[in-house]
N, C-alpha and C positions, 0 to 999 in steps of 0.2 A: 491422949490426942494432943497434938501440936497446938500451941496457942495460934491463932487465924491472924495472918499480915491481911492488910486491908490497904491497897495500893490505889489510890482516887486519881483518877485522870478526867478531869473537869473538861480539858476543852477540845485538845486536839488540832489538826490542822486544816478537817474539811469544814464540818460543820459550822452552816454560817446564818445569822440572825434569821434573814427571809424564808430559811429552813425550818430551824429548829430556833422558834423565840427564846428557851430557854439557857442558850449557849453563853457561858460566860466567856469575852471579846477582850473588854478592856482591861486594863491592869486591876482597874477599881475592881469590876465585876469577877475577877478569877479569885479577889483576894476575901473579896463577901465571900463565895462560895467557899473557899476552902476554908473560912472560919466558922460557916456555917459547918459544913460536917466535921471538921475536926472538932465540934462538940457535941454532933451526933455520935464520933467516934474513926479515926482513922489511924493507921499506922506511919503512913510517907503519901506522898501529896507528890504525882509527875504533871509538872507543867510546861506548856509550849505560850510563848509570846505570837501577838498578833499585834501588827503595825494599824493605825487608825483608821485605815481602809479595809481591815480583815484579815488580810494577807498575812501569811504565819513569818516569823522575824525570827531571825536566828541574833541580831545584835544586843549585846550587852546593855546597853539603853532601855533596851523595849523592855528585858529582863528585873531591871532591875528595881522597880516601883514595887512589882510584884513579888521579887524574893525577898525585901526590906519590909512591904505589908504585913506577908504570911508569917516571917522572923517577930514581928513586935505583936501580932496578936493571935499565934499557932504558937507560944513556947516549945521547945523542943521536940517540933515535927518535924522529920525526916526531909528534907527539900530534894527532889530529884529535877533536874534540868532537862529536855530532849536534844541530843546533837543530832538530828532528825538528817538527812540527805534528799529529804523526796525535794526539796526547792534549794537546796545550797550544797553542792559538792565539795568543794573548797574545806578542808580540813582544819586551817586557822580559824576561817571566818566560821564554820560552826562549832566550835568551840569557846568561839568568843564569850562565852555564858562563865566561861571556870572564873573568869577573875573573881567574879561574886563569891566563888567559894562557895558554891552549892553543897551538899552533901553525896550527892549520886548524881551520876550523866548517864542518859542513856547510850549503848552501844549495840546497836544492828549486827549480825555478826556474818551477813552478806549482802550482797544484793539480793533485789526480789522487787515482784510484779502484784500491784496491787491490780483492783479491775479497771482502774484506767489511768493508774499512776507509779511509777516506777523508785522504786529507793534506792539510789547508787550507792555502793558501799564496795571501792575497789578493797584490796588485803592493803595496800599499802596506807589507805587511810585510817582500814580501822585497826591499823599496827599506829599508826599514830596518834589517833586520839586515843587511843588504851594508851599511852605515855604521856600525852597531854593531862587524861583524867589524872591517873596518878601523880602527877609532879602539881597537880591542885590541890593535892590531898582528898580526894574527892574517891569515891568506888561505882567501880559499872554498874548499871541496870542492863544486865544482858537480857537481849531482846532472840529471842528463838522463836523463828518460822517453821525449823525444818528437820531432818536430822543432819543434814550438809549442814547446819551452823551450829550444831552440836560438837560436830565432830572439829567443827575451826574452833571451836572455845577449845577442846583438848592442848589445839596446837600452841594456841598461843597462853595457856598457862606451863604448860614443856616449856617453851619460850623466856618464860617468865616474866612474860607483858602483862601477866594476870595473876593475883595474890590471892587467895583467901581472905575472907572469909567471900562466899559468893551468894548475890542474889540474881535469880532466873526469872524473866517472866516468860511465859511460854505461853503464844499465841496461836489460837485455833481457828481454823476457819475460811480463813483466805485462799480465797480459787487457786494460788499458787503455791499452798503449803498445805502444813501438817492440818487433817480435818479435824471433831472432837468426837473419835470412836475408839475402843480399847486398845487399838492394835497400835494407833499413832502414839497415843500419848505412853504405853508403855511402851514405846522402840527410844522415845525421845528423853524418857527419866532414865533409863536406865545404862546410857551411855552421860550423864549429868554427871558433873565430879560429885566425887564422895562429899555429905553433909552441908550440897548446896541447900537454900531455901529456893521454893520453887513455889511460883504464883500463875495460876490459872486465869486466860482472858481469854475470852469468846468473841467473836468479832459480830458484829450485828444481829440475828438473830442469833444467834451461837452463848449470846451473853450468857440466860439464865441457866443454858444446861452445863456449862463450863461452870459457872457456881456451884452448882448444886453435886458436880463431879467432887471438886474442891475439899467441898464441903467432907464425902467419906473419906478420901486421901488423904485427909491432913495437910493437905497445900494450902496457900493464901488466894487470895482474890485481886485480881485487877479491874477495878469496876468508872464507869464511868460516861459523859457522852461523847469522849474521844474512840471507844470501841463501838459503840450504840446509843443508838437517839430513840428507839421505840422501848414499848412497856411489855411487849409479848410477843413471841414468837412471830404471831400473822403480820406484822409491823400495821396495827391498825390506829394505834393513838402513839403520839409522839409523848414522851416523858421527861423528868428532871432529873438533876443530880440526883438531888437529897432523896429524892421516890428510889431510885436506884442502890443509894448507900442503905436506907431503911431497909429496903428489901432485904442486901446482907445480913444485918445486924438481926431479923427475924428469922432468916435460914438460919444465921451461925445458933441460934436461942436454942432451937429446935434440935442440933446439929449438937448443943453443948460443948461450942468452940468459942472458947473465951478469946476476944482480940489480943494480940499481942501491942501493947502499949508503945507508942514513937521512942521512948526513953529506952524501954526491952531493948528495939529494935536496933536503935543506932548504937545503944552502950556494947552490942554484939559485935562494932566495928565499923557501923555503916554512917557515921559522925563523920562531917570535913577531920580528917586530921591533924591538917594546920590551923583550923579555925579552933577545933576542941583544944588543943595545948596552947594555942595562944589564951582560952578563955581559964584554962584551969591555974 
């Protein structure tokens, strides 16, 4: 069985304190958390900046407290960025994150409709930030809703705006995409290029059966309160990270899926490029 990627998404861009008390907001608060689990165990850590007021922040500024935190006290964890489109269209300005030299950005690979908010993602931008990522040194975190963004990865690795080695996360659950039933998730692996790694995320209630799916497939886990903020199914108690990342680490126990280690992960390729030969 596949060593288990462990992809933590702490915060997200809705959840917000008067919600969910436990949502890590500030740069301080993302970067507690993600030290806090990356010693319960994680593989890559995707986070989104949030301006003082809440509001999610695509600029370099707001980014970058938090990727110097996580760098001095997560050693060689994975850093993945969000170039996120649901509040910034503009293809520069969300990208504005690479100077940091993250190690992975995320890439949407269309548009789509959440239930009351929409991700713009024309082909000409996400033909550009896939040459933005790259010229950072940086690798996609392809973002799959559908099998329509399945079939746009084909294209644009034909293209060759997209290299190997690849990481998928494949999101279930969203009223306007793939749900988590046998027929979706295999139509959507099986058009995936050859020897992608592929990570399973559940959107709200969807979390724990998307893991536990995972779990016999051999795929990784995207866990976190950017996908869901409750503890079970009925959403009857609101939850934490660390409750959420524990939870993994006792399915993977049972499951006999040893984590793949951030060192595993990124020595696979998924290392800034520029930043790795600069430090070697």
């Amino acid at each position: 069985m596949k060593p288990l990627i462990i992809n933590f998404t702490p915060t997200g861009m809705i959840p917000q304190k008067r919600d969910v008390p436990s949502v890590p907001i500030t740069s301080a608060e993302i970067v507690e958390q993600v030290h806090e689990a990356f010693e319960v165990g994680i593989t890559m850590v995707h986070i989104h900046a949030r301006q003082k007021n809440g509001v999610p922040s695509s600029k370099a500024k707001d980014y970058a407290p938090i990727i110097e935190g996580i760098r001095s006290h997560c050693p060689g964890l994975v850093i993945c960025a969000s170039l996120s489109g649901r509040n910034v269209t503009d293809p520069a300005a969300r990208s504005e994150v690479l100077s940091l030299q993250p190690d992975m950005a995320s890439l949407t690979l269309s548009s789509l409709n959440f239930v009351k908010t929409a991700s713009i993602n024309s082909p000409e931008t996400i033909q550009e930030l896939a040459e933005r990522i790259a010229a950072a040194g940086a690798k996609p975190e392809l973002e799959v809703f559908d099998t329509g963004m399945v079939n746009y990865l084909g294209y644009l690795i034909r293209k060759g705006l997209i290299r190997a080695p690849y990481y998928v996360n494949v999101l279930l659950g969203n009223i306007a995409g793939a749900q988590l039933n046998a027929a979706h998730i295999s139509a959507l692996e099986r058009d995936l290029p050859d020897g992608a790694l592929i990570s399973l995320a559940g959107l709200g209630q969807y979390q724990l059966d998307a893991h536990l799916v995972s779990m016999g497939l051999g795929m990784g886990v995207r866990v976190g309160l950017e996908d869901n903020v409750h503890w079970d199914r009925k959403k009857s108690r609101l939850t934490t990270n660390i409750e959420l990342l524990e939870r993994i680490h006792a399915l993977a126990e049972i499951a006999r899926r040893p984590m793949m280690s951030p060192e595993e992960f990124g020595e696979l390729g998924f290392y800034n490029s520029n930043r790795h030969a600069a430090r070697a």
